[in-house]
C-alpha positions in Angstrom: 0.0 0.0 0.0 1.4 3.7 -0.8 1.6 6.4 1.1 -1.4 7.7 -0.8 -3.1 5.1 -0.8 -2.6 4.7 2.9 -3.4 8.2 3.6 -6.5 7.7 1.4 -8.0 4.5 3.6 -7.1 6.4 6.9 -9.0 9.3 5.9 -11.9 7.2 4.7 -12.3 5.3 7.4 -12.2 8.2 9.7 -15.3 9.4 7.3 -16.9 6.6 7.7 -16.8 5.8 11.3 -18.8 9.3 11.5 -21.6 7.4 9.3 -23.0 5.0 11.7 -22.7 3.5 15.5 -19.5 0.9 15.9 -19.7 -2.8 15.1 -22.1 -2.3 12.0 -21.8 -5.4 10.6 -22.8 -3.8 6.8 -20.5 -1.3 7.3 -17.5 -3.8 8.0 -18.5 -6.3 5.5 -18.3 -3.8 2.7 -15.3 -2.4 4.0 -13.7 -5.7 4.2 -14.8 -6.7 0.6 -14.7 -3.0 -1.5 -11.8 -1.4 0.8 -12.7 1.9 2.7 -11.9 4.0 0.0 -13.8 2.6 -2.3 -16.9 2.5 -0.3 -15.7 5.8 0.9 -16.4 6.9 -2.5 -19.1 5.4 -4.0 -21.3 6.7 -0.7 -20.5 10.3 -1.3 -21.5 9.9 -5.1 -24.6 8.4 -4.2 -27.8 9.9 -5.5 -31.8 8.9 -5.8 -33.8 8.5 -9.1 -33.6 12.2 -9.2 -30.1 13.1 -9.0 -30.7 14.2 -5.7 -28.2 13.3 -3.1 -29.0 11.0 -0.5 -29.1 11.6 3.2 -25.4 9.3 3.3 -24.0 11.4 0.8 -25.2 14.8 2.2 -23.6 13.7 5.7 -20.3 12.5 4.2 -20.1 15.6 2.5 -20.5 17.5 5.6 -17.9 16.0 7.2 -14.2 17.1 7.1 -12.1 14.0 7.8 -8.8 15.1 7.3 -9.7 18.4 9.5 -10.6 15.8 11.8 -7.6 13.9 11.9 -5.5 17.3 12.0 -7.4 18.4 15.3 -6.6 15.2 17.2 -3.2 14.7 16.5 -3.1 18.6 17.9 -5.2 17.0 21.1 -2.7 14.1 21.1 -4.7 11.6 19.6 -4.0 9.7 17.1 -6.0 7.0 14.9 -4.9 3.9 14.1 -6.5 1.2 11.5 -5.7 -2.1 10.0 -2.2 -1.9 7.9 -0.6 0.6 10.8 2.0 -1.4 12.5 0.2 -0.4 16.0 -2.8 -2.0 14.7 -3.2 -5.6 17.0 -3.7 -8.6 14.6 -6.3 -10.0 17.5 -8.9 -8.0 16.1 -9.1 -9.6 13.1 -11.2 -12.4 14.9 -13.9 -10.6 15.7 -14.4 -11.3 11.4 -15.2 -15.0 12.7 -17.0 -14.4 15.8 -20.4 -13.0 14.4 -22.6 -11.2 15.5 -24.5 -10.3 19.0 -28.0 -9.5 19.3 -27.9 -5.5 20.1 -30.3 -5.9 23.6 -27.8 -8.6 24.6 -26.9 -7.8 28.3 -27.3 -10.9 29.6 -25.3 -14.3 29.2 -26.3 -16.4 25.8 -24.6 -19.4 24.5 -22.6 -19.3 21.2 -25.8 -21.2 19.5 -28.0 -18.7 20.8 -26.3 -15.9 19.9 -25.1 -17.1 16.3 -29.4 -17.7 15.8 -29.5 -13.9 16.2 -28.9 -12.3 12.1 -29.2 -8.7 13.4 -26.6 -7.3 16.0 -23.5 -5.9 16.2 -20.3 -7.1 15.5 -16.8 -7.2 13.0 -13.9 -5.3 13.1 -13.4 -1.4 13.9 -12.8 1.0 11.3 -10.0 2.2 13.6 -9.3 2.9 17.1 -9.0 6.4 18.4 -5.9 6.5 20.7 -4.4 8.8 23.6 -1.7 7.7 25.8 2.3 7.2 25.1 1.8 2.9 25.0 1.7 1.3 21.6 -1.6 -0.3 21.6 -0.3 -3.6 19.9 2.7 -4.0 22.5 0.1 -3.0 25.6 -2.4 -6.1 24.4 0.4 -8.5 23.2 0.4 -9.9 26.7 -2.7 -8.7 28.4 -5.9 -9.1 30.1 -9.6 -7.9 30.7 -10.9 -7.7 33.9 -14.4 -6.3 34.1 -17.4 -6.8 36.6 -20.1 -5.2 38.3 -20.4 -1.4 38.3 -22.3 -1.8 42.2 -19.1 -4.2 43.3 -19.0 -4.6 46.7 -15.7 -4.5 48.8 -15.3 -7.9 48.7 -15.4 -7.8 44.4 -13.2 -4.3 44.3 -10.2 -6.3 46.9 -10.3 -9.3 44.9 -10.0 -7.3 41.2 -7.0 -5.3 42.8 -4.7 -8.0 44.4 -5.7 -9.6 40.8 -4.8 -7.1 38.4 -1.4 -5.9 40.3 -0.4 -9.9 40.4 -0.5 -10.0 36.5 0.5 -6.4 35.8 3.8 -7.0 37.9 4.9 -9.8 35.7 4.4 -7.5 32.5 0.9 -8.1 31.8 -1.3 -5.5 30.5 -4.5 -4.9 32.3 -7.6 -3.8 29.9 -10.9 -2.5 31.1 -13.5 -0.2 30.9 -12.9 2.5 33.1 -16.5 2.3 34.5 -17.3 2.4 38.8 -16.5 -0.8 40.9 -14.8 -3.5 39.1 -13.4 -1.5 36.1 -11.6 1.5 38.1 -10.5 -1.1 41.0 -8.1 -2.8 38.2 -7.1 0.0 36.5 -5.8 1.8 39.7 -4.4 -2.3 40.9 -2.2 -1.8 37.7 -1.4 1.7 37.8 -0.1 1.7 41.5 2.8 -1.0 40.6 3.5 0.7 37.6 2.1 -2.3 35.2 0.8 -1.4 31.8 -3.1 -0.7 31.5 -5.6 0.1 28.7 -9.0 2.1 29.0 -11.5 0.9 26.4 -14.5 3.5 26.5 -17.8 3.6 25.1 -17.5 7.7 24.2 -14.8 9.6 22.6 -11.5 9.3 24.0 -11.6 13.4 25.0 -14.7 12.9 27.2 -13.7 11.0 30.5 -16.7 8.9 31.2 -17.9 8.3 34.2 -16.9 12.3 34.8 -16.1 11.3 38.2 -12.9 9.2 36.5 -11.6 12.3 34.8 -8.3 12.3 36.9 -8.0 8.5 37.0 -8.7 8.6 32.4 -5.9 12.2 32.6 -3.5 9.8 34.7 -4.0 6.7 32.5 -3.5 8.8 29.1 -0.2 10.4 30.3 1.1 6.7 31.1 -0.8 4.4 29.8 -3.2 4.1 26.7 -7.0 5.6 26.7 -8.7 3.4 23.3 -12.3 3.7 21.7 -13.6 3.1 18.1 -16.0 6.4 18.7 -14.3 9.5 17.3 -13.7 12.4 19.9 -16.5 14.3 21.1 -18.6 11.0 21.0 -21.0 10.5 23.9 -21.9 7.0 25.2 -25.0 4.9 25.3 -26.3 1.7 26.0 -25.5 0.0 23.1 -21.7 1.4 22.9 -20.8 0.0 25.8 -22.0 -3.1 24.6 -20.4 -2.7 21.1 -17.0 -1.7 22.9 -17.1 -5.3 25.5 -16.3 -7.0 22.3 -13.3 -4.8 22.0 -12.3 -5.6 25.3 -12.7 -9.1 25.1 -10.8 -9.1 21.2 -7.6 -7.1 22.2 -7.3 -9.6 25.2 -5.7 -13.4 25.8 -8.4 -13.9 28.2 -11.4 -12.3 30.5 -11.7 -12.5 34.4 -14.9 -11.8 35.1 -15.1 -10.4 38.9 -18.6 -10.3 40.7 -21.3 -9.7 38.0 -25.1 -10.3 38.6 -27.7 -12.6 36.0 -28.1 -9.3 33.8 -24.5 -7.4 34.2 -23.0 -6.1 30.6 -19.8 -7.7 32.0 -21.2 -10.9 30.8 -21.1 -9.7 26.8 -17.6 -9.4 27.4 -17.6 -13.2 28.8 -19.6 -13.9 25.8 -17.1 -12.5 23.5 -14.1 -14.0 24.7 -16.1 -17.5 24.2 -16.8 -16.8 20.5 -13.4 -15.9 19.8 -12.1 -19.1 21.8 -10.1 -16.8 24.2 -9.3 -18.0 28.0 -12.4 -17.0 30.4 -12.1 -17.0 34.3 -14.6 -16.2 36.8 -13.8 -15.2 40.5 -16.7 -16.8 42.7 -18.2 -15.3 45.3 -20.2 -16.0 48.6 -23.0 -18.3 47.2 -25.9 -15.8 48.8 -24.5 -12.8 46.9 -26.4 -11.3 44.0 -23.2 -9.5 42.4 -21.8 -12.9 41.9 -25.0 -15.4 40.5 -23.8 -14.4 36.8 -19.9 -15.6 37.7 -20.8 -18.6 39.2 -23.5 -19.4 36.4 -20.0 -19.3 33.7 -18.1 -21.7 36.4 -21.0 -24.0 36.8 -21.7 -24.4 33.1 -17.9 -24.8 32.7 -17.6 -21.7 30.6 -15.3 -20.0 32.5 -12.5 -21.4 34.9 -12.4 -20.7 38.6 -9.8 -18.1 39.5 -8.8 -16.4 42.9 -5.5 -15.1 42.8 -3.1 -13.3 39.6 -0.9 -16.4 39.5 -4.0 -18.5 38.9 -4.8 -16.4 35.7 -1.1 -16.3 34.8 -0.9 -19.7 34.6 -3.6 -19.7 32.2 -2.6 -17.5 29.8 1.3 -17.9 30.4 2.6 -20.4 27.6 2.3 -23.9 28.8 4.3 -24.9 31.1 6.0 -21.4 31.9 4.1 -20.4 34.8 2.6 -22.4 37.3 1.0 -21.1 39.9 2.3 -22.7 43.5 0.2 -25.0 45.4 -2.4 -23.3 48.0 -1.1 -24.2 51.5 -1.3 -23.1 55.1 1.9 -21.7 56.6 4.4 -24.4 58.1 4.5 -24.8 62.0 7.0 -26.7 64.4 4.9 -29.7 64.4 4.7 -30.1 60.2 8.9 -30.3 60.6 8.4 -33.5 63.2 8.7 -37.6 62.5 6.1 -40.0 62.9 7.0 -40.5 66.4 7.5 -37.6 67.6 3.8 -36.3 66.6 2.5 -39.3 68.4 4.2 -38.2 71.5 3.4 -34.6 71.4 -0.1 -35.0 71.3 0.2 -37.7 74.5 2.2 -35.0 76.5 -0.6 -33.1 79.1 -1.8 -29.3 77.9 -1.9 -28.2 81.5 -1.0 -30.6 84.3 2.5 -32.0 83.6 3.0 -36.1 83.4 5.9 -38.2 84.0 7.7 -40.1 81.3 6.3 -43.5 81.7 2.3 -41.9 82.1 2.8 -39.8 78.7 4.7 -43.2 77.0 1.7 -45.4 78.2 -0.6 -42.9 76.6 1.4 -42.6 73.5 2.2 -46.4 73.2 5.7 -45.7 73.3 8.5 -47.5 75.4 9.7 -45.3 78.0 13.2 -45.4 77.0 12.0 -43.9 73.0 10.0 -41.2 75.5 13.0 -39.8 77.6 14.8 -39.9 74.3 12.7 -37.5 72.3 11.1 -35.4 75.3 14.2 -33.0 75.1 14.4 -32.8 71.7 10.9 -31.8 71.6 11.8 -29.2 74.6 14.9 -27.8 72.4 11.8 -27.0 69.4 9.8 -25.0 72.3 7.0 -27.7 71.8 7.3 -29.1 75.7 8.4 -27.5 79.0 10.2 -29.9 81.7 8.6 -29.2 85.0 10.9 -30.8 87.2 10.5 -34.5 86.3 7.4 -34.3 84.7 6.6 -32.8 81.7 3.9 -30.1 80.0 2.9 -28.4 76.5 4.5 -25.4 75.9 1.4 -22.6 76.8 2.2 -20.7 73.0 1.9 -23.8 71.5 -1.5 -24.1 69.3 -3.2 -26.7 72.0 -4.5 -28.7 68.9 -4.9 -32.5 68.1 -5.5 -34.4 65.5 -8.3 -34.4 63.4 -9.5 -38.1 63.2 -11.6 -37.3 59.7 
């Protein structure tokens, strides 16, 4: 492709993205078979029976793309598109993942959503950008992490300690800047200095919620701010839905953390499963409401059960590259002892001290074995020598053994 040529798409597809609301499926296909340009052009010739310009022509004509283009860069945006070597390759799979029924807020199955002829869907035109990070180096090793809006502590403590475990090891961590889950791992990533990527339903130039201004300023000046909606764009409903699949394209995977039956998180879970990309779910209590849609994806099996960052590590990671250590409780004195010794110390007395021979008859020991490992047991801190007879140490965790 020239420089012409290339300059001629860009400028096109800026154009065109004016034209009509993201993920248009028409739109992309023609795009995708003509070339923006092309379509670009044979949009602002057309006419009616008359000769009288139609109402796509008259508002392509009205529209001053390159102007456009000249405006942002002076904002610091910039917009990217397929062919630009910042464009990610992932997004080309959203060509084979279909298309989404547009009042899909809810969780569907592949079969019920492919049923569906009319949604949204494809490909962006381009990607509106503002931030220093080059997008397809932020996503290369990344992932979404998106939940309820209303999360409760309990959601917002678990996204955090998740998205700074995976941002620490280099990971990019994508979301949607909104309240609750959103913000909780986009500040996780930010505060240990991990790449993170905003994806917004609204032009990149309008923070959205306004109450994230500062958070969306601080993420632009180190980070990356992303949205297919040209600046000055306001959201709505069916943006934010249209940008999930964004989230849930640029993305290895999706942790989905706390999200009710109905929560828009769960068209980004939807996503990622039509594209075959990794989804986890972090369960909650079983009574809570915020968390019925999680554990409905973990149930069904759509989505693998996650609680910690080296859990989703180690399913995204390469195989066999990271794997995430075993869950265990700290180590005591007593996990370091032999078989015998265990038997003995839970024969020796918690608060009146017993000679030798009583605690070997209640250990069924020998005496002699007894008076051998009684001191050794002292020198640990496990047993005190009171005189001849002997006690449990009183910091000692007075515990037994569980017979189960």
């Amino acid at each position: 492709m020239s420089g012409a040529r290339a300059i001629t798409d860009r400028v096109a597809r800026v154009a065109l993205s004016r034209l009509s609301e993201p993920g248009d499926p028409r739109l992309s296909s023609l795009v995708a078979e003509l070339g923006a340009a092309r379509v670009y052009t044979l949009l602002l010739e057309e006419q009616d029976v008359a000769g009288v310009y139609t109402d796509v022509a008259a508002r392509l004509r009205g529209l001053d793309p390159r102007r456009e283009l000249d405006d942002a860069a002076a904002a610091g945006i910039r917009f990217v598109c397929p062919g630009d070597e910042e464009w990610p390759a992932q997004l080309a799979d959203l060509d084979r993942a279909g298309q989404v029924p547009e009042r899909s807020g809810h969780w569907q199955s592949q079969s019920q959503s492919r049923s569906q002829v009319h949604g949204r869907g494809g490909t962006p035109l381009g990607l509106w950008l503002r931030g220093p990070l080059r997008l397809h180096e932020a996503v290369a090793r990344s992932v979404a992490v998106v939940g309820s809006r209303s999360a409760t502590s309990y959601g917002t403590s678990v996204a955090a300690d998740l998205s700074a475990a995976v941002a620490r090891e280099g990971w990019g961590v994508v979301s949607g800047a909104a309240f609750g889950i959103d913000q909780a791992a986009h500040r996780a990533a930010l505060a240990v200095k991990g790449p993170t990527v905003a994806v917004l339903a609204c032009g990149v130039d309008r923070p959205y919620p306004a109450a994230h201004k500062q958070l969306l300023d601080y993420i632009a000046d180190v980070g990356l701010v992303a949205s297919e909606l040209p600046p000055g764009c306001a959201p709505t409903r069916l943006r934010f839905l249209t940008r999930n699949r964004l989230i849930a394209a640029l993305t290895q995977g999706t942790t989905v953390v706390e999200a009710a039956v109905r929560s828009g998180a769960l068209s980004t879970a939807n996503w990622a499963t039509r594209m075959n990309r990794v989804l986890m779910g972090v369960p909650g209590p079983v009574t809570s409401a915020p968390s019925q849609g999680v554990h409905e994806l973990i149930r069904t099996r759509q989505a693998a059960l996650v609680t910690r960052g080296c859990d989703v590590l180690e399913l995204l990671a390469p195989a066999g590259s990271y794997l995430a250590p075993e869950a265990r409780g700290a180590e005591v004195a007593r996990d370091r002892l032999g078989a015998q010794e265990r038997q003995l110390l839970e024969a020796v007395p918690v608060v009146n001290p017993a000679a030798a021979d009583s605690i070997a008859r209640t250990a069924a020991l020998d005496t002699a074995t007894v008076e051998r490992l009684l001191p050794a047991l002292r020198e640990r801190g496990l047993v005190r020598q009171v005189g001849t007879r002997w006690r449990l140490e009183r910091d000692v965790p007075q515990r037994r053994s569980d017979p189960a």
